[in-house]
C-alpha positions as CSV (number, residue, x, y, z in Angstrom):
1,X,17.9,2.5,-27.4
2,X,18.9,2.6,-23.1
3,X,20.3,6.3,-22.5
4,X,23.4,6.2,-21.0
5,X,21.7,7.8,-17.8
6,X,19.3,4.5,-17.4
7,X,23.0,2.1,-18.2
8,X,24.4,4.4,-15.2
9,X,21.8,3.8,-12.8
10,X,21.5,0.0,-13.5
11,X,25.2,-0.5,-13.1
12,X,24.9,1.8,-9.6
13,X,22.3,-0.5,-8.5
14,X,24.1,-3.9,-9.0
15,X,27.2,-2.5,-7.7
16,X,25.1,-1.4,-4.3
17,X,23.7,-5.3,-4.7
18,X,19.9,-3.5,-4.8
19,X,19.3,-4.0,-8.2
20,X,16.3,-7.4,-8.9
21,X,15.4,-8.3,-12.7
22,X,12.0,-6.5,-11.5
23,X,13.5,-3.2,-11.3
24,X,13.5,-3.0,-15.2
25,X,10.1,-2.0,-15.6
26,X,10.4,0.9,-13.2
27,X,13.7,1.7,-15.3
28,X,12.1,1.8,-18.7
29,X,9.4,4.3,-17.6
30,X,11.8,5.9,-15.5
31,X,13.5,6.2,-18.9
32,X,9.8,7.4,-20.2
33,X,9.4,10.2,-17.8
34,X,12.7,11.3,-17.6
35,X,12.2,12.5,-21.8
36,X,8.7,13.7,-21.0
37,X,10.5,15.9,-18.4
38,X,12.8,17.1,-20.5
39,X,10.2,17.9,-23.6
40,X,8.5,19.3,-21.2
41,X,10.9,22.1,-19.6
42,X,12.1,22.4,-23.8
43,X,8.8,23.4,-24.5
44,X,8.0,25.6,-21.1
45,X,11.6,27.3,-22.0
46,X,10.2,28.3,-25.4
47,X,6.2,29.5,-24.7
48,X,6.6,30.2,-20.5
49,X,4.9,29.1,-18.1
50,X,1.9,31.1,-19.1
51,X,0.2,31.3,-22.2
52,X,-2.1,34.0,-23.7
53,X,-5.2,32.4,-25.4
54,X,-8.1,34.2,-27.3
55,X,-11.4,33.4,-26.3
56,X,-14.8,33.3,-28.6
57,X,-15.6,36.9,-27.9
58,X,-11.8,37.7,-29.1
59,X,-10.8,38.4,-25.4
60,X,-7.3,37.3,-24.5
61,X,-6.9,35.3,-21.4
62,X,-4.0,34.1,-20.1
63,X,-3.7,30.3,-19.2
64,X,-1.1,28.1,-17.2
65,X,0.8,26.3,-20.3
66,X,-0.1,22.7,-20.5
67,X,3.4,21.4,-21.0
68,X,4.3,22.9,-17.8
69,X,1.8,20.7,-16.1
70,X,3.3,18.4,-17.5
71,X,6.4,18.9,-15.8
72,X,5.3,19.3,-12.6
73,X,3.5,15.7,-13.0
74,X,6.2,14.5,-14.9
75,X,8.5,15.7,-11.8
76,X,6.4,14.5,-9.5
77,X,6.6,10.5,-10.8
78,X,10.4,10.9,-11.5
79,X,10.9,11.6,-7.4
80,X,8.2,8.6,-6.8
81,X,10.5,6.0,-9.6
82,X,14.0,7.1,-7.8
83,X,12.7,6.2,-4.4
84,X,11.4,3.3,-5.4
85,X,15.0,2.5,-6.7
86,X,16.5,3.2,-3.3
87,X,17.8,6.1,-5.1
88,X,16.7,8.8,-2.9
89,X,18.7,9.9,0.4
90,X,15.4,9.1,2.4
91,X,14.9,5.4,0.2
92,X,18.7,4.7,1.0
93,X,18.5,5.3,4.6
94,X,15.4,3.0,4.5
95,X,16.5,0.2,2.6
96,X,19.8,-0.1,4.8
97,X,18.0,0.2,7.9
98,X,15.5,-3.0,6.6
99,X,18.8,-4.7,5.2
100,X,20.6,-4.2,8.7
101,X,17.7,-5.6,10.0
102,X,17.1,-8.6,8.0
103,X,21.2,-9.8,7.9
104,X,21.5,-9.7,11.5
105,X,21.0,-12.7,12.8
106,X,22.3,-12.1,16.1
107,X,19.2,-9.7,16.5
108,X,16.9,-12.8,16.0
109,X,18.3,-14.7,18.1
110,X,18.3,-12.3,20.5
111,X,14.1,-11.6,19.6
112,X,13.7,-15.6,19.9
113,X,15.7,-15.6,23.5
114,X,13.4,-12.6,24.8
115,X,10.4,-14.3,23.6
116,X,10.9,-17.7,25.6
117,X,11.4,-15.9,28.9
């Protein structure tokens, strides 16, 4: 089942005309990480970010707790999915500056004018 959050973001795209029929994939794992994310910071709530772990010789050592590596990466590939869904203040800038770009065609002409001089 879609979360609402993934139904939002879809909608926000076609509204904003950036959303293709090959963003899907990046929404489904952007689904993916987005729970992994949240399991992850559950989990990193409950046991902290450090965990004490008894060695062999009965010593106790304290490790960095694996979940919250996981969130880092997880946090880490969620920033990397909502750029690459124009999503982003940085992606958004981009993407308009290309799309100015491309539906100018004044600016062509102009380029194809310059070019024959």
């Amino acid at each position: 089942m879609k979360s609402k959050l993934i139904t939002d973001i879809r909608k926000y795209l076609i509204d904003e005309t950036i959303y293709t029929p090959k963003d899907e994939i990046t929404l489904v794992l952007l689904e993916h990480t987005y729970s992994q994310y949240q399991q992850s910071v559950k989990e990193v709530k409950k046991e902290g970010q450090v965990l004490n772990q008894t060695d062999s010789n009965g010593k106790i050592r304290k490790i960095v707790n694996p979940s919250f590596r996981n969130l880092l990466e997880s946090q880490k590939q969620l920033f990397k999915l909502i750029d690459s869904l124009y999503l982003s203040p940085k992606s958004r800038k981009t993407k308009k500056e290309t799309t100015e770009e491309k539906e100018n065609p004044f600016m062509e002409m102009l380029k194809d004018i310059t070019e024959k001089r």
